[in-house]
C-alpha positions as CSV (number, residue, x, y, z in Angstrom):
1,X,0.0,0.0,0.0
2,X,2.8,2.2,0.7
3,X,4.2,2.4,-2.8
4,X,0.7,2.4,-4.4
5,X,-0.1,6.0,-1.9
6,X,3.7,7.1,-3.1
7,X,2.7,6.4,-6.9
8,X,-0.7,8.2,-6.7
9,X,0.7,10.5,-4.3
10,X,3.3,11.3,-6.9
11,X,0.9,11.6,-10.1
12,X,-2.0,13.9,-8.4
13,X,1.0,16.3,-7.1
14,X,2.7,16.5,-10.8
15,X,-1.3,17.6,-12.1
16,X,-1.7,20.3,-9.3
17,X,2.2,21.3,-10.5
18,X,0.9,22.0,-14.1
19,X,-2.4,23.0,-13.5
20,X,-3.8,25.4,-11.1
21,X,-7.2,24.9,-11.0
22,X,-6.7,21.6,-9.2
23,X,-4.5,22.9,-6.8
24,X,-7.2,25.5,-6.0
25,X,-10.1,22.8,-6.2
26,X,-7.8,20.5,-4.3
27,X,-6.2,21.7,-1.7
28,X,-7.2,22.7,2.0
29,X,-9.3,25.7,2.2
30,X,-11.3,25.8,5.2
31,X,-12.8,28.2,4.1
32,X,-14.3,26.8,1.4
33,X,-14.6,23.5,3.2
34,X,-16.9,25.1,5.6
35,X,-19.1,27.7,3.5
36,X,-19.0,25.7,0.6
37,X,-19.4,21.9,2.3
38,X,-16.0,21.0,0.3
39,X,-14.8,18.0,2.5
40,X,-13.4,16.6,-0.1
41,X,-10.6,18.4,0.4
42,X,-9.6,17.2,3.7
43,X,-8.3,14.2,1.9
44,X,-7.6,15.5,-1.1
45,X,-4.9,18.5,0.3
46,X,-2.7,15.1,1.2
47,X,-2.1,14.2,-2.8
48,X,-1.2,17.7,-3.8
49,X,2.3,19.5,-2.8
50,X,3.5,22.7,-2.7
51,X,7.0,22.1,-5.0
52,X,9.1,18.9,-6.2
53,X,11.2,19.2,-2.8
54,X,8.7,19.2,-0.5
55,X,6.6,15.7,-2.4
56,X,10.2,14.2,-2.8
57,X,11.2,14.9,0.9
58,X,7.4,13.5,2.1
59,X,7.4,10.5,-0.5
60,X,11.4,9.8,1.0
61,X,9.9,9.5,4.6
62,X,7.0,7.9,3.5
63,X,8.8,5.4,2.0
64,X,11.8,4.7,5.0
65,X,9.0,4.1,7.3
66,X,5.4,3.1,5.7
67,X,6.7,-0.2,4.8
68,X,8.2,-1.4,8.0
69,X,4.6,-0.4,9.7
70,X,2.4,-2.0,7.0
71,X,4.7,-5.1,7.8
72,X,3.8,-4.7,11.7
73,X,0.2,-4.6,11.3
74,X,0.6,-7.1,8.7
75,X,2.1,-9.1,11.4
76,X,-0.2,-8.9,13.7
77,X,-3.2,-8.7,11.8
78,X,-2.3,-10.9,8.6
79,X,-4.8,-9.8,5.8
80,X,-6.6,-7.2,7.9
81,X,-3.0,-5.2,8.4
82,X,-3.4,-3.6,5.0
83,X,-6.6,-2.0,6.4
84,X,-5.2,-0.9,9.2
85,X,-2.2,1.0,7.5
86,X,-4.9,2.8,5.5
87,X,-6.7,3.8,8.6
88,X,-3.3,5.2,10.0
89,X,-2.2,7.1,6.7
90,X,-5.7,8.1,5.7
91,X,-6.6,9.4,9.5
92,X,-3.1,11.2,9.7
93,X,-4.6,13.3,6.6
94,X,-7.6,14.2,8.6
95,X,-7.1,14.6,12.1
96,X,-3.6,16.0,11.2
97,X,-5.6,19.2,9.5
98,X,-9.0,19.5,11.9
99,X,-7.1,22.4,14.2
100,X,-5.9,23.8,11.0
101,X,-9.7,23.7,10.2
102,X,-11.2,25.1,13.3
103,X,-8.1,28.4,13.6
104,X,-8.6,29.2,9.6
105,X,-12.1,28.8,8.9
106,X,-13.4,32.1,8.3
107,X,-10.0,33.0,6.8
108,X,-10.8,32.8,3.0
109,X,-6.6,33.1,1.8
110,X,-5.6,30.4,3.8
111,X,-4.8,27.3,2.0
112,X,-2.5,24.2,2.5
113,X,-1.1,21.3,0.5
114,X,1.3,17.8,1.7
115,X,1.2,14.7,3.0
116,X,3.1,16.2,5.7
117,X,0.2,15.2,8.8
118,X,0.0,11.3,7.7
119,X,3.6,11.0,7.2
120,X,3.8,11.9,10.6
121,X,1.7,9.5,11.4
122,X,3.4,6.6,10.1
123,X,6.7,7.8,11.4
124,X,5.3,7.8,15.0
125,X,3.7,4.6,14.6
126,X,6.7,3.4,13.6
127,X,8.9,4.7,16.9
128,X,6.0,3.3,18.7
129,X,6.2,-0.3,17.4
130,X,10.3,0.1,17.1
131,X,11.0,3.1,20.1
132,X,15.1,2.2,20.6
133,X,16.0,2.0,16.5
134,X,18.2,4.5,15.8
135,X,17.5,7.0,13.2
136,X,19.5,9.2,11.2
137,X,19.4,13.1,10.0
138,X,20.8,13.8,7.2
139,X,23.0,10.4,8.2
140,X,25.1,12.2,10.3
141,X,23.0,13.0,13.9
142,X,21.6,9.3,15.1
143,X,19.2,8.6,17.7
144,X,17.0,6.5,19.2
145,X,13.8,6.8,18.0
146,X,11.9,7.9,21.0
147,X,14.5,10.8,21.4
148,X,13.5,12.2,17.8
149,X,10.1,11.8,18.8
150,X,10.3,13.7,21.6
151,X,12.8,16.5,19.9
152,X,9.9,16.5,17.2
153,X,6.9,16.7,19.5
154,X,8.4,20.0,20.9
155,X,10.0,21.3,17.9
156,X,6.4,21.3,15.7
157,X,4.5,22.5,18.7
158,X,7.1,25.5,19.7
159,X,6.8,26.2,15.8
160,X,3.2,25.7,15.6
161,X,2.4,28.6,18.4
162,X,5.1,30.8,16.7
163,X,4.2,30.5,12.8
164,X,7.5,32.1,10.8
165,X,7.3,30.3,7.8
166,X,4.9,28.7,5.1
167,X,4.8,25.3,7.0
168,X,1.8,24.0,8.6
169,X,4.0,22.9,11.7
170,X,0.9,21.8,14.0
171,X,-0.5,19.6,11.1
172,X,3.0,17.6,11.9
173,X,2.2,17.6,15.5
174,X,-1.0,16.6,15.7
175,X,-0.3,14.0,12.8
176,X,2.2,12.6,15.1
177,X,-0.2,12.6,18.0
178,X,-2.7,10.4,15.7
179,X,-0.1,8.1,14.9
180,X,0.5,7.4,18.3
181,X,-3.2,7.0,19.5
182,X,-3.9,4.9,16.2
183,X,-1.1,2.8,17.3
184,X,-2.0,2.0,20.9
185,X,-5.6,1.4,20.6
186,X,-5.1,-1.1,17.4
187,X,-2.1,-2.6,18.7
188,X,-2.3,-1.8,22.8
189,X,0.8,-4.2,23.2
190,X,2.9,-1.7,21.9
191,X,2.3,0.6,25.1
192,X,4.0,-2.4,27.6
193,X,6.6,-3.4,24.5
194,X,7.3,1.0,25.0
195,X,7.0,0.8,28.9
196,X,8.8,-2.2,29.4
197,X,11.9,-1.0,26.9
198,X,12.4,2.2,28.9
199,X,12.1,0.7,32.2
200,X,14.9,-1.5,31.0
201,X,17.2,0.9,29.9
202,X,17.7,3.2,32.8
């Protein structure tokens, strides 16, 4: 499912590159989702990107970590796992954008585009299922997982109160939050796998 999101991912972004009037009928307007009854778009926003650096750098994440959580819930849910990855990814898109919503309703200029809240997502749910791998920036500063997490947590939310650029920063954090609720209450054995891990290592 992973690459099949990537592919479509990929193809809906290159459209809304050439052709603006699906990047305006596409992307999230709350506006528009709220006076016009538009919800299409808060799935649609997900598939469409601002420029070829940020799809490449989502679709790279996307790709390090959406397989290794498919395989998880694959794991432990066998045929059923696929469905649950699409809850994850699919949820991350939503929830990720619903305080986005409720701030920027009655603002009719405001408008967003990425994958940026589901990717989240699966990279949480992934630190969940798999809290002491390390992971690398850039391959040079490695940590364990939960460390990032934490460092990213903070780092979205500090940015999302103090807005100073053209990212939606709390549609990270609050995608990173649904990732991690998804993740417990499908799979709650993750919480004593976390628990137990930590407990362990101090």
């Amino acid at each position: 499912m992973t690459t099949l999101i990537i592919i479509v991912t990929c193809i809906f972004s290159f459209f809304g590159f050439k052709r603006i009037d699906i990047m305006n009928k596409y992307q999230f307007n709350p506006y528009d989702v709220k006076n016009k009854k538009e919800l299409i778009r808060f799935i649609s926003h997900g598939f469409l990107h601002a420029d070829w650096m940020h799809l490449f750098f989502n679709m790279f994440v996307l790709y390090n970590f959406g397989q290794a959580v498919e395989y998880d819930f694959n794991y432990i849910y066998g045929d059923k796992g696929y469905l649950y990855f699409g809850l994850l990814y699919f949820g991350g898109i939503i929830f990720s954008v619903l305080p986005t919503y409720k701030k920027h309703q009655d603002d009719y200029y405001y408008n967003a585009v990425g994958a940026s809240g589901a990717v989240s997502a699966v990279m949480f749910s992934f630190i969940l299922f798999n809290p002491f791998q390390e992971l690398c920036l850039y391959g040079i500063l490695c940590f364990k997982g939960i460390w990032w997490a934490l460092a990213y947590l903070t780092y979205s939310y500090y940015k999302g109160k103090r807005p100073d650029d053209n990212i939606n920063h709390e549609a990270h954090f609050w995608g990173a939050i649904f990732g991690v609720i998804f993740t417990i209450i499908s799979s709650p054995s993750v919480l004593k796998n976390l628990i137990d891990k930590i407990s362990t290592s101090f």
